[in-house]
C-alpha positions, 0 to 999 in steps of 0.5 A: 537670292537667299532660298531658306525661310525664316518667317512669315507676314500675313495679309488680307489684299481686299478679300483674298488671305495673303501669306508672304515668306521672309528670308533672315532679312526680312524681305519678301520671297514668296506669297501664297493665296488659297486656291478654291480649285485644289482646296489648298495654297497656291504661288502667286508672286503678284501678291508681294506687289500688292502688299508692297502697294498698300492699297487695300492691305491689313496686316493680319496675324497667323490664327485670323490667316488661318480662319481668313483661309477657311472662309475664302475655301468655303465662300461660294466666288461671285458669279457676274 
């Protein structure tokens, strides 16, 4: 499995800002997700599966990631 990075897809998977990794073929290799917890982007592959899926999935571009990343950092989680 190639290892170099050779861009990015961002998403939004419902209300969570998703990045994914491409390899030279474009096919996905990694996913990050902004973490409340350390303020910062955290590995969660499981998000590749949800992008595959479709449901609830926008593609996004990399200035309205960033702006989507801000927000979730600064939105208080729902509390049930």
């Amino acid at each position: 499995m190639e290892q170099e990075i050779h861009g990015y897809r961002y998403f939004m998977v419902g209300r969570f800002p998703v990045k994914i990794h491409l390899n030279k073929r474009g096919q996905y290799m990694d996913a990050h997700v902004p973490d409340r917890d350390t303020r910062g982007l955290k590995r969660d592959l499981k998000y590749i599966d949800f992008v595959m899926d479709g449901q609830y999935v926008t593609e996004i571009d990399e200035d309205q990631y960033d702006t989507e990343v801000e927000d979730f950092l600064n939105r208080e989680p729902k509390r049930f």
